[in-house]
FIDRENGU-169710 format. One record per residue (C-alpha): residue in one letter; residue number from 1; x, y, z. Coordinates in Angstrom, 1 decimal, padded with zeros to 4 digits, always signed. Layout:
! residues N
(pt 'a',NUM,(X,Y,Z)),
...
This chain:
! residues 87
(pt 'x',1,(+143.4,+090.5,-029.6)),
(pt 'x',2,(+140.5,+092.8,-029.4)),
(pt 'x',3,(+141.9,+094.2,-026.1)),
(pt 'x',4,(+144.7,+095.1,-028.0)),
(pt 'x',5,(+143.0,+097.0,-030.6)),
(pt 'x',6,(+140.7,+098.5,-028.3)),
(pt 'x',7,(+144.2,+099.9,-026.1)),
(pt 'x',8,(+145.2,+101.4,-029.8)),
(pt 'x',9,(+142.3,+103.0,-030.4)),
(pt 'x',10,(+142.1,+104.6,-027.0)),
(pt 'x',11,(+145.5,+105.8,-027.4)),
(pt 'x',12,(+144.9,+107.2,-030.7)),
(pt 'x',13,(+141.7,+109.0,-029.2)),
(pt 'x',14,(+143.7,+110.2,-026.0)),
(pt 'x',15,(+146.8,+111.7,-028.9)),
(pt 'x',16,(+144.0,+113.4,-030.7)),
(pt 'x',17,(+142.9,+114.7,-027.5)),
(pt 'x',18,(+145.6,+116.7,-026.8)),
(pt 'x',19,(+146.8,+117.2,-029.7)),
(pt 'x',20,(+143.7,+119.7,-030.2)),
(pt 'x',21,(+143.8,+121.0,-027.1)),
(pt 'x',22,(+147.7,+121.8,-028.0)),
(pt 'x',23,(+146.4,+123.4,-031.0)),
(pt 'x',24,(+143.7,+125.0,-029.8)),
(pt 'x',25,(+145.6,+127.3,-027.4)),
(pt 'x',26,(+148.1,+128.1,-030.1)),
(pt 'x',27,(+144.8,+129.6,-031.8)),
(pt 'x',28,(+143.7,+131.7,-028.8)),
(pt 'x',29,(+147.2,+132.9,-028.6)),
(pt 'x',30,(+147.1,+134.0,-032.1)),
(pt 'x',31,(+143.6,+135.9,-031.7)),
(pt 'x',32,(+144.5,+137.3,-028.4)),
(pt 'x',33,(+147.2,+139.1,-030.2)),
(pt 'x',34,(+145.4,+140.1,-032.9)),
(pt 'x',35,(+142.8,+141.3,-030.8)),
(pt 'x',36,(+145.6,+143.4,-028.8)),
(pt 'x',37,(+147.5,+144.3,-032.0)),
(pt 'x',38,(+146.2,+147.7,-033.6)),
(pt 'x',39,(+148.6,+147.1,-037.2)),
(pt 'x',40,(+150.4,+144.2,-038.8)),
(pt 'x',41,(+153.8,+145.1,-037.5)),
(pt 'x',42,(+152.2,+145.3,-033.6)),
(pt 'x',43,(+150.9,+141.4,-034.7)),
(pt 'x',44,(+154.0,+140.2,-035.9)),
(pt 'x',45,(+155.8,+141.8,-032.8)),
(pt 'x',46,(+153.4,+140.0,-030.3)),
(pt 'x',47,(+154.1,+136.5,-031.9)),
(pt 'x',48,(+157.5,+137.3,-031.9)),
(pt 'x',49,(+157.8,+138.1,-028.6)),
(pt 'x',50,(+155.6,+134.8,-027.6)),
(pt 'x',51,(+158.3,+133.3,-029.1)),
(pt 'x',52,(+161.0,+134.2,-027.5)),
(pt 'x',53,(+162.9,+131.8,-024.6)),
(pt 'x',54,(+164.6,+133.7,-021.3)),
(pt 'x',55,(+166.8,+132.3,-020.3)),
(pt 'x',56,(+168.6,+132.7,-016.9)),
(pt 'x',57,(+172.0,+132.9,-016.5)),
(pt 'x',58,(+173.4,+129.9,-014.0)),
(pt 'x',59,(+174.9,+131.7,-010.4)),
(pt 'x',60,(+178.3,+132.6,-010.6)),
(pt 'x',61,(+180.5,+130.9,-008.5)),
(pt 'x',62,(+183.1,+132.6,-007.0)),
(pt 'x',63,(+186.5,+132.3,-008.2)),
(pt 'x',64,(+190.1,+132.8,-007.2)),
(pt 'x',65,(+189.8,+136.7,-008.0)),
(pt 'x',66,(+191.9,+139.1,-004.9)),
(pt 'x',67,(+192.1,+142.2,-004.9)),
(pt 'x',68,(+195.9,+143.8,-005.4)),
(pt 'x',69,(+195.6,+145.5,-002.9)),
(pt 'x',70,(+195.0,+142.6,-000.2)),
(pt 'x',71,(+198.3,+140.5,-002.2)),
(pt 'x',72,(+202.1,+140.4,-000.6)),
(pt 'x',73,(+204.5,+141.1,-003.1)),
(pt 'x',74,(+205.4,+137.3,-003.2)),
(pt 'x',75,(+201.5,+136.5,-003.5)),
(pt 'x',76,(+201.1,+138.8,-006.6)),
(pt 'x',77,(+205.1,+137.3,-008.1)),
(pt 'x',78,(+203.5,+133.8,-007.8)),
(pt 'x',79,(+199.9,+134.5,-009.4)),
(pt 'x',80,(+201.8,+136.0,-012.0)),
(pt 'x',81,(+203.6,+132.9,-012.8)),
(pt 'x',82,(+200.9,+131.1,-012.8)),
(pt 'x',83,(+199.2,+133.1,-015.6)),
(pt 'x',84,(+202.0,+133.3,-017.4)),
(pt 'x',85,(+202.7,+129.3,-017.2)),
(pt 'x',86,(+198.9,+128.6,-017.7)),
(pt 'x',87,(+198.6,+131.2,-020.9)),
């Protein structure tokens, strides 16, 4: 039973842990920009742009695009159709 609550108590130490750490670099972030920032709408920029996610845009894979110009008459009447039939 004791082993138990020992465990818990570890665990809760180990969550505070990083939880600090976490927290801490959140408020070297902050003063960094502060630090950088020379007016409040420079600070506000900074920690808006720490904010912000990019995100990158998956490859494209190549689709059934041909040129015109490389199409038989009968190619482009039949790709036609096909757009039409498929809306």
């Amino acid at each position: 039973m004791i082993e138990i609550i020992l465990a818990v108590i570890i665990l809760a130490l180990l969550g505070y842990l990083v939880w600090t750490t976490h927290e801490w670099k959140l408020e070297r972030k902050t003063l960094i920009n502060a630090i950088l920032a020379k007016t409040p709408e420079q600070l506000r920029d900074l920690n808006l742009a720490d904010k912000v996610v990019i995100q990158t845009a998956p490859p494209n894979a190549q689709s059934d695009l041909m040129p015109i110009a490389e199409m038989s008459e009968d190619e482009f009447d039949t790709h036609i159709k096909e757009q039409l039939e498929n809306g």
